[in-house]
N, C-alpha and C positions, 0 to 999 in steps of 0.2 A: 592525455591520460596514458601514462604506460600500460603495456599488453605483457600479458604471464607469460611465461616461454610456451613455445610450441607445444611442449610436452606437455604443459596444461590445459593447452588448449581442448589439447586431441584424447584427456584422459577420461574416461569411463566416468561419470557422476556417482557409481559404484564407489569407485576407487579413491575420488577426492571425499567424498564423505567417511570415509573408514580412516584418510588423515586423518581427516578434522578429528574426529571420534579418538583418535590414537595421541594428539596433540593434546584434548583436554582432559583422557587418560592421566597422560604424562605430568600435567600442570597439577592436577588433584592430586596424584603422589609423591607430590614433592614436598618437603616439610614445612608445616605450615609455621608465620614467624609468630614469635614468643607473645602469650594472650600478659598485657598491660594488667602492669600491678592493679590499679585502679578500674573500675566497669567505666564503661563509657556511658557519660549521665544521659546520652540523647539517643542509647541505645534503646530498640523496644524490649520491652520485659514479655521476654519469649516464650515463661509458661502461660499468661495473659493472652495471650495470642492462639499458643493452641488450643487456651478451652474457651475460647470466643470462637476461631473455627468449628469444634466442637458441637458448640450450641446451636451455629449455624445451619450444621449439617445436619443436626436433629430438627431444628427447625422447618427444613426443608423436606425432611423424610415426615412430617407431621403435617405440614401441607399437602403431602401427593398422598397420603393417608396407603391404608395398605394395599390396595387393588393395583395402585399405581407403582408400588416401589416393587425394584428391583428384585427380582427372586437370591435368594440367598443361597451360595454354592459351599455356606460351612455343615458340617457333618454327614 
């Protein structure tokens, strides 16, 4: 198996994560290609999705009933 150069070896785990970090920066601002005439039929239907999350999470906030949920940090 090949070995990273030296300078990888020896760099701060700081410093390779803030790459990494600055790589898929890079790759998310690059222009995304052209969205197909057509939907993709095996696509999921993604508003479907969110209010099934949704439900979920209410579901789950109706289980731990209110002693239990989270304090709320709005207003």
């Amino acid at each position: 198996m090949p070995q990273p150069p030296d300078s990888m070896q020896a760099a701060d785990p700081a410093d390779r994560l803030e790459a990494a970090l600055n790589r898929i920066a890079y790759a998310l601002d690059r222009p995304q290609p052209a969205i197909p005439a057509e939907p993709d039929p095996h696509a999921p239907d993604l508003q479907a999705l969110g209010a099934n999350i949704d439900a979920l999470c209410a579901r789950i906030r109706d289980m731990l009933g209110p002693d239990d949920a989270p304090a709320s940090t709005e207003g």
